[in-house]
C-alpha positions, 0 to 999 in steps of 0.5 A, spaced: 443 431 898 448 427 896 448 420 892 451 413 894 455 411 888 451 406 886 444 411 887 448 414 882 450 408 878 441 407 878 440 414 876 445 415 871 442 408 868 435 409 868 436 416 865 440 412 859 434 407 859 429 412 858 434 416 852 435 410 849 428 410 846 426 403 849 419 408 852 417 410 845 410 409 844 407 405 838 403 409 834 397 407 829 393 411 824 386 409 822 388 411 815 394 413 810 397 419 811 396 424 806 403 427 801 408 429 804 409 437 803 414 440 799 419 443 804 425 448 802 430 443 804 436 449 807 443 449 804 448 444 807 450 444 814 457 441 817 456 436 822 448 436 821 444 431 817 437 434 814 431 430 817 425 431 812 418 433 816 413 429 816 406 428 818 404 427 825 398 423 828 394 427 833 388 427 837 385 423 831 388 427 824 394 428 822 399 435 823 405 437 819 411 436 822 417 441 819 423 438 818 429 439 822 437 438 823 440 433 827 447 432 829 451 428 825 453 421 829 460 418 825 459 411 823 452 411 822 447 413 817 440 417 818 434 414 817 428 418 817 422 417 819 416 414 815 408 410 816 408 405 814 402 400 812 400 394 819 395 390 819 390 395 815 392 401 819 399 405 818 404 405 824 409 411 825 416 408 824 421 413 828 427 416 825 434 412 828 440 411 826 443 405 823 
């Protein structure tokens, strides 16, 4: 099946829209999470930032989530992700680059 230029134009925006992170979910925590656990951060990797692991809230508790390698974007800076306190719960602050 072959796409009209403009299907194609709607398609390739609606791909960017859902990439861009504007369909994240909002996450809240009843509680804190606990302390983050020691990881053995891997020795540097050219092109890559280390982003730290962290705890996960799913179906009611949390789950530890290791860290990872994420490419590195020129011009920016990581900033991992983090819970933070809201409204006497904790909200998920995803990882993005500033």
């Amino acid at each position: 099946m072959r796409l009209s230029p403009v299907a194609r134009l709607v398609a390739a925006a609606v791909t960017l829209f859902a990439a861009s992170g504007a369909f994240a979910q909002v996450v809240i925590a009843p509680m804190a999470p606990p302390p983050p656990r020691v990881e053995v951060v891997p020795g540097p990797r050219a092109g890559y930032v280390w982003d730290p692991g962290h705890w996960r809230w799913v179906g009611g508790r949390y789950v530890w989530v290791g860290g990872h390698w994420q490419p590195v974007r020129p011009g920016v800076r990581w900033v991992p992700g983090h819970w933070a306190p809201y409204r006497g719960t904790w909200r998920w602050i995803p990882g993005h680059w500033a």
